[in-house]
C-alpha positions in Angstrom: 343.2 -64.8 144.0 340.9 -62.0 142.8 340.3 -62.0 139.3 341.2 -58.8 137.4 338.3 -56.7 136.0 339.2 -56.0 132.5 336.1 -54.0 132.0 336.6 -50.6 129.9 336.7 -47.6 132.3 335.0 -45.3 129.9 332.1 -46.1 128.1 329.2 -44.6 126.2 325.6 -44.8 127.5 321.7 -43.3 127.4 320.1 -42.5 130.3 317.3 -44.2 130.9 315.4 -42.2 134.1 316.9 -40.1 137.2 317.1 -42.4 140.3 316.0 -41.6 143.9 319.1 -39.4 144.7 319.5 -37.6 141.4 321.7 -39.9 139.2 320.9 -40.6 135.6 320.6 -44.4 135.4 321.6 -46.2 132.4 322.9 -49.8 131.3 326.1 -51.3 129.7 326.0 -55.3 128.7 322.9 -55.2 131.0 324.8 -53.6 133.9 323.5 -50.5 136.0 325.3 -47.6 135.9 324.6 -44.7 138.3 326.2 -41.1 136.1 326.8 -37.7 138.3 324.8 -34.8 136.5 323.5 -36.9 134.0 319.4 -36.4 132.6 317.4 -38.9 131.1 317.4 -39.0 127.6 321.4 -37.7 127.2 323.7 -39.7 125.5 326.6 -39.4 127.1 330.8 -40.9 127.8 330.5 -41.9 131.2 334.1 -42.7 133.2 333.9 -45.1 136.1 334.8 -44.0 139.4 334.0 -47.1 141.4 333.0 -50.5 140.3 330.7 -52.7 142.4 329.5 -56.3 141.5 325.7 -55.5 140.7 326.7 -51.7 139.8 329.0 -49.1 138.4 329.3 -45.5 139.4 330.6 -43.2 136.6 330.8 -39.7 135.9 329.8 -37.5 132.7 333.2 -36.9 130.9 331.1 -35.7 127.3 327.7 -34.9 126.5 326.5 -35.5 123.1 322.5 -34.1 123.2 321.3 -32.1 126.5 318.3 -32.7 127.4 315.4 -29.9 126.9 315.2 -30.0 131.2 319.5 -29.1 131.0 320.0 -25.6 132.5 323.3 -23.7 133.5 324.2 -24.6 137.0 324.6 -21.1 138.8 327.1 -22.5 141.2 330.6 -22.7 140.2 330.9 -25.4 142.3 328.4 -27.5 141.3 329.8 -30.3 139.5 332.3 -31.1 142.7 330.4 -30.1 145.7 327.9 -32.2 147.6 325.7 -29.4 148.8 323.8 -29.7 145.7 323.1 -32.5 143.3 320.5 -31.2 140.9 321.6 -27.6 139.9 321.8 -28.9 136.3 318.3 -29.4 136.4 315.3 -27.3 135.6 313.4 -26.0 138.4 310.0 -27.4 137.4 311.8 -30.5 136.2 313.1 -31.1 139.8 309.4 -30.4 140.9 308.5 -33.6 138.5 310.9 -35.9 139.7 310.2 -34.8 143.7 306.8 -35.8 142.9 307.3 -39.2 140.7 310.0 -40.6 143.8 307.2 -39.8 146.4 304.3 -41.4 144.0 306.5 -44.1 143.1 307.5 -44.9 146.7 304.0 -44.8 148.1 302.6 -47.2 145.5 305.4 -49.7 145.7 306.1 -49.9 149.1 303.3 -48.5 150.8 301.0 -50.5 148.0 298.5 -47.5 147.9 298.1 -43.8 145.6 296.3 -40.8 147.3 293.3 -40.2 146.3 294.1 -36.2 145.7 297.9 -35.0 144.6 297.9 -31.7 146.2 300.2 -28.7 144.2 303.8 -28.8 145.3 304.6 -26.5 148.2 308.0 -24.1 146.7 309.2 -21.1 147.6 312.7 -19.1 146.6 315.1 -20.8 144.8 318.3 -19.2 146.0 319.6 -17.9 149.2 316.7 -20.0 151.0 319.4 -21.6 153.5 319.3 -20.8 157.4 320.9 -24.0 158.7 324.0 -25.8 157.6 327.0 -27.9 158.5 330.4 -26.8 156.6 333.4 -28.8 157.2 336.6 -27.3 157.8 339.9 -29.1 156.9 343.7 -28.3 156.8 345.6 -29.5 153.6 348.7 -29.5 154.0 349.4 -30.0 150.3 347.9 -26.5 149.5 349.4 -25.0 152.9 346.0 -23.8 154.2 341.9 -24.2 155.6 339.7 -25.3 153.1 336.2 -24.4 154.3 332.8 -25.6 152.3 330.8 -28.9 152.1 332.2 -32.4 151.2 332.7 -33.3 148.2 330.2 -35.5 146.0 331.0 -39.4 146.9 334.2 -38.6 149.1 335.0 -36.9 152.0 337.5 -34.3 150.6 336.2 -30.8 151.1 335.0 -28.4 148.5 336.9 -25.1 148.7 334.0 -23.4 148.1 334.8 -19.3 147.4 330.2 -18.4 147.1 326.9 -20.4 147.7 324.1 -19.8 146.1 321.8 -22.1 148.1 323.1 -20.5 152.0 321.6 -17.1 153.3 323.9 -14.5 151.7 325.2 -13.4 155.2 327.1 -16.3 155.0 327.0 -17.8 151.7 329.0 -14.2 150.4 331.1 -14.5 153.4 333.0 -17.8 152.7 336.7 -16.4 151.8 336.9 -13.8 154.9 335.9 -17.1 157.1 338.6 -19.4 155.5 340.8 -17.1 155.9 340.3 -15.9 159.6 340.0 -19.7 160.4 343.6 -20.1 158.4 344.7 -17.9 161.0 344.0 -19.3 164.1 346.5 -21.0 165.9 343.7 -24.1 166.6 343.1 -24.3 162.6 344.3 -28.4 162.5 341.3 -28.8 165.3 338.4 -27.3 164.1 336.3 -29.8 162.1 333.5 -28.0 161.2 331.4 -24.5 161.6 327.3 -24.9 161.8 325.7 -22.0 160.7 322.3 -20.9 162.6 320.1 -17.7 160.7 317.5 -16.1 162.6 315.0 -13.5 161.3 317.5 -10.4 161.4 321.1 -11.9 162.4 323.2 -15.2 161.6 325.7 -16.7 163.6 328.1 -19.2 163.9 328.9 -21.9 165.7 333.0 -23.2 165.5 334.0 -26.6 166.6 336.6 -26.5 168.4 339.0 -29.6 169.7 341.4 -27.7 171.0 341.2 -24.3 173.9 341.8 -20.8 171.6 344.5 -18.8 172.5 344.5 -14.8 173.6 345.5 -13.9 170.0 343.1 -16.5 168.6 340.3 -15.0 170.6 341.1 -11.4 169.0 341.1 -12.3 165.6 337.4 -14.1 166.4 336.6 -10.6 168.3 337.9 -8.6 164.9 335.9 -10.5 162.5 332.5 -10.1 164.5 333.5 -6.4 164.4 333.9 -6.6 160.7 331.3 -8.9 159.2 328.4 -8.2 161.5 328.5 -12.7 162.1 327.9 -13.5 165.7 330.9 -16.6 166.7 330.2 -19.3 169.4 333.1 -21.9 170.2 331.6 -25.1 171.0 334.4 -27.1 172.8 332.5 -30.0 173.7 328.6 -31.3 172.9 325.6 -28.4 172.3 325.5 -27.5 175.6 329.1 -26.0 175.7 328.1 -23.4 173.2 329.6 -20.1 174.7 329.8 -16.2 172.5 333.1 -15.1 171.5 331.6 -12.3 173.2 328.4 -11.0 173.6 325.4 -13.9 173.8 322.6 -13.3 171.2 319.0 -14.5 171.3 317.6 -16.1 168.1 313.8 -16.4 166.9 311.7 -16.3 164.0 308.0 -14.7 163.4 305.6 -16.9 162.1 301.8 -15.9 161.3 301.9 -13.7 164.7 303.8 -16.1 166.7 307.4 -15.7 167.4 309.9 -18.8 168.8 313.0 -18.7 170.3 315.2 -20.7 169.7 319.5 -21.4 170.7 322.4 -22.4 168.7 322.2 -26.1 167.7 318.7 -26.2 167.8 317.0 -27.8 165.4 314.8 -25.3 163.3 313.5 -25.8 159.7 316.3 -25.4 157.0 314.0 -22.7 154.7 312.0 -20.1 156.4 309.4 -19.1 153.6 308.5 -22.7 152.9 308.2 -23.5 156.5 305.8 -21.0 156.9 304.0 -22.3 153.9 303.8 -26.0 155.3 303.0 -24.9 158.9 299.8 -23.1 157.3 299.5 -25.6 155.2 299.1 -28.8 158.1 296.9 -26.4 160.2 294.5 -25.8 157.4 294.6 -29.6 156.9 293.9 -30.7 160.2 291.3 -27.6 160.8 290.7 -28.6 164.5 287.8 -27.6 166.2 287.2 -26.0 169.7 286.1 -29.4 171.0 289.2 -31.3 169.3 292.4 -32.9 171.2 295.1 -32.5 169.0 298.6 -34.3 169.3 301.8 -33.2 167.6 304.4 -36.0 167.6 308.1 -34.9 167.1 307.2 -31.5 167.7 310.6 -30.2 168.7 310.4 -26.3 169.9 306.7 -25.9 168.9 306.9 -25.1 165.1 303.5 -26.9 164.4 302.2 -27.1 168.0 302.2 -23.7 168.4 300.0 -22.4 165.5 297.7 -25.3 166.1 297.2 -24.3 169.8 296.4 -20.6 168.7 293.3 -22.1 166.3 291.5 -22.2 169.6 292.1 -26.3 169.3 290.6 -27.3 173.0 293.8 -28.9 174.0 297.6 -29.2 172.2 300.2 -31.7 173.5 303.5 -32.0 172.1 305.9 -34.7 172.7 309.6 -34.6 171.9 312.5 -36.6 173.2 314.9 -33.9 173.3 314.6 -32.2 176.7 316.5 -29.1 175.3 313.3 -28.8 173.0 310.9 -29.3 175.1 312.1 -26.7 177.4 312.5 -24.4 174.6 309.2 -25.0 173.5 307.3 -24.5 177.0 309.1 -21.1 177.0 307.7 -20.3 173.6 304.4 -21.2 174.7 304.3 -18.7 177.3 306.2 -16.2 175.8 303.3 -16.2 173.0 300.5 -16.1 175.5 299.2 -20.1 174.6 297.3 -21.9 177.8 295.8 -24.9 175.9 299.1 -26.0 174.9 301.5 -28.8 177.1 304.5 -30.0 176.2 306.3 -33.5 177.3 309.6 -35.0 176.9 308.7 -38.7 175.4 310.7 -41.3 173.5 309.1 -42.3 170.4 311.0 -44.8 169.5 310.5 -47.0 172.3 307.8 -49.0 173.6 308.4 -47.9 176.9 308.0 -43.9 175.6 305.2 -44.6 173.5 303.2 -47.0 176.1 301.8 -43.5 178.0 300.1 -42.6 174.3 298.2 -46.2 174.9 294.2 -45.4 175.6 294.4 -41.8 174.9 292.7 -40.9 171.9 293.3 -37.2 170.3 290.6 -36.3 167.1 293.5 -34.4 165.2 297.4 -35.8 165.1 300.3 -34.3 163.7 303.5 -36.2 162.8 307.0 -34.9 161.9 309.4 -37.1 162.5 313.0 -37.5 161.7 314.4 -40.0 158.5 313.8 -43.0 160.9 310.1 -42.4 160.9 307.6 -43.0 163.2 307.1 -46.7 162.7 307.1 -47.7 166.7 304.2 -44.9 167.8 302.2 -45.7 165.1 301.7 -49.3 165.8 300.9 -47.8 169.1 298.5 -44.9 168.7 295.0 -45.1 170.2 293.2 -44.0 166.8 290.0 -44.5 167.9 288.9 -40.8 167.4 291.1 -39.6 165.0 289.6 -38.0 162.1 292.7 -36.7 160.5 296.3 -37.4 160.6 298.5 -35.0 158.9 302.2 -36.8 158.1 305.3 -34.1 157.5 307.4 -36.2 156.1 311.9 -35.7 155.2 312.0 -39.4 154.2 309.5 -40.5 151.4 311.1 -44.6 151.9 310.1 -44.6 156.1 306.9 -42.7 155.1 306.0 -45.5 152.4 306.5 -47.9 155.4 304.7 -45.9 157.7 301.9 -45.4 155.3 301.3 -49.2 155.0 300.9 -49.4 158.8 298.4 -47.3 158.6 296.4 -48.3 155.4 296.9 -51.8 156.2 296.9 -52.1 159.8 294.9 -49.2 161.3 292.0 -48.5 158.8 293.2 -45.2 157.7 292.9 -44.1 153.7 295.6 -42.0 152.1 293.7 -39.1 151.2 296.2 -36.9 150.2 299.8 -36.2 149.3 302.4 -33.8 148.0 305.6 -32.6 147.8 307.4 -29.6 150.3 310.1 -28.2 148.3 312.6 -27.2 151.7 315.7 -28.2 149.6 315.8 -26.8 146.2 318.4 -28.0 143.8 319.2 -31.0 145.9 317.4 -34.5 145.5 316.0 -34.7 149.4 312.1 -35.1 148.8 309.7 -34.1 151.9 306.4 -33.8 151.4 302.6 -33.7 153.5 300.2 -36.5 153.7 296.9 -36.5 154.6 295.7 -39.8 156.4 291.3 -40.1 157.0 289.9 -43.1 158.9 288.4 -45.4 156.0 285.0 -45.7 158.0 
């Protein structure tokens, strides 16, 4: 029989640090307790919301001395919705802590420090978001849609009414989509809308279980009139997209060079500070006229592009989705770019990475997804390399990857700092730069 936990569901604590994901950290009888919108240095009465052996997680229920780094959250939502985790937070303080997890992380798991901290990369604040996944639900309690982002720790939905943190096409635009959802006849099977902003329009893309009716199809028709949104319906996986009615080409201008790009592709959450990194990684790697570069994960050419047009001698790009590839070699032509080749390759296998074997490149470029790039860099003919520039979403499989190559390959962590893409939220990415030790 399991022994009842008679431990006190409300306690009072000080918290100690922030952890990785943006929880103040504090102890009771020498147990961890993880506190929702909690800062170190507050004393606070935490309430438990779920009890683990080695852990508690609580949330903040009074707050006896803000900390000096405390601001107003501008979200109304904040405290509830998932979206965003660290509006609470200063600015410059989130800055700090990016920067501690992604020191931290490289010292302890990848057992080295660069030699140079380069200045965070940041940008706007507010409004910065061009790609994002709301989930739609019907509650039958309240008798309607709800349409925002889950929920912190569950997977309720946030009604959320504004956001801050999406492009205001969209962000101001919440109510008049719940409520033109609420009235489709398909409402119970439409999980979720993913919104896609170009450089002049945003659209939406609506998942949809079940085939809309005539009258469904109007009301999608009258509310493209009316908010200037473009609708797909997706019935099916990406390729299924189809316009409510008209189809619409997306792209975004970057230093001279423009990309196209289709619903569902995968394109950098926040314009400005992707244009900040891009220049950033090219100034880094600086290849030459003679110099072979690679770009590994290179999806639709973001990096491979404005690397090509440095006058590089040769670009290749590898990326294992064929969609981006395709959409890539179109952008590559469309710009004009003839030392530039794209190739579909699976990175995560031996068998996709075994072609990369004997080829060395002077100049490589790495941005992978959360998994890392573990598999190609035990691979990699480095032989040439004089730089490796790492983009990095995931500072723990970076840590790991770093070690590969400061332990295994004879590389020196030269430099490293954050990329602020997802202000007010605890997600760290950052740019390392990787020199051969010789």
């Amino acid at each position: 029989m399991r022994r009842k936990d008679n431990s006190p569901r409300e306690y009072a604590l000080t918290i100690e640090r922030l952890s990785h994901e943006g929880r103040g950290v504090g102890h009771v009888d020498g147990k961890t307790v993880f506190v929702a919108d909690a800062l170190p240095g507050e004393r606070i009465q935490a309430r438990v919301t779920r009890r683990h052996r080695r852990f508690d997680e609580a949330a903040t229920e009074t707050l006896e001395n803000p900390s000096a780094d405390r601001v107003a959250p501008r979200c109304a939502h904040a405290a509830l919705c998932g979206g965003c985790s660290l509006q609470h937070l200063a600015p410059a303080a989130q800055i700090a802590h990016k920067q501690a997890v992604l020191i931290e992380l490289l010292k302890h798991q990848g057992n080295t420090r660069p030699i140079d901290i380069l200045p965070p990369i940041t940008g706007p604040l507010w409004a910065y978001r061009r790609r994002a996944r709301l989930s739609v639900r019907m509650v039958h309690k309240k008798g309607r849609v709800l349409v925002g982002f889950r929920e912190k720790a569950t997977h309720y939905v946030t009604e959320v009414i504004q956001c801050a943190v999406l492009h205001p096409a969209v962000g101001e635009r919440l109510p008049a989509l719940r409520d033109m959802i609420d009235s489709l006849s398909i409402r119970e099977q439409i999980p979720q809308i993913e919104v896609a902003v170009d450089d002049d329009k945003a659209l939406l893309v609506i998942r949809n279980m079940a085939t809309p009716t005539e009258e469904d199809l109007r009301r999608l028709w009258a509310f493209e009139t009316e908010t200037g949104l473009h609708l797909y319906l997706q019935p099916g996986d990406p390729a299924s997209c189809t316009p409510v009615s008209a189809p619409v080409e997306l792209h975004y201008t970057m230093s001279g060079i423009r990309y196209g790009f289709r619903p569902g592709d995968f394109v950098q959450v926040n314009a400005a500070i992707n244009a900040r990194l891009v220049e950033a990684a090219v100034t880094m790697l600086a290849p030459g006229a003679d110099e072979r570069v690679l770009d590994l994960f290179c999806g639709l050419g973001n990096f491979t592009l404005p690397l090509a047009a440095t006058g590089a001698a040769s670009v290749l790009g590898l990326e294992g989705e064929a969609a981006l590839v395709e959409r890539a070699r179109e952008n590559s032509q469309a710009n004009g770019l003839s030392n530039v080749l794209f190739a579909r390759a699976d990175l995560f296998t031996p068998e996709g990475v075994a072609p990369l074997a004997g080829r060395p490149f002077e100049k490589i470029l790495l941005d992978p997804p959360r998994s890392g790039a573990e598999q190609v860099l035990q691979t990699l003919d480095l032989s040439a390399t004089r730089r490796l520039v790492y983009v990095s979403c995931n500072p723990v499989t970076l840590a790991r990857d770093t070690a590969i190559l400061v332990r295994d390959r004879g590389f020196r962590l030269q430099s490293a700092g954050i990329v602020d893409m997802f202000p007010h939220t605890a997600h760290v990415e950052s740019i390392t730069l990787f020199e051969p030790r010789r």
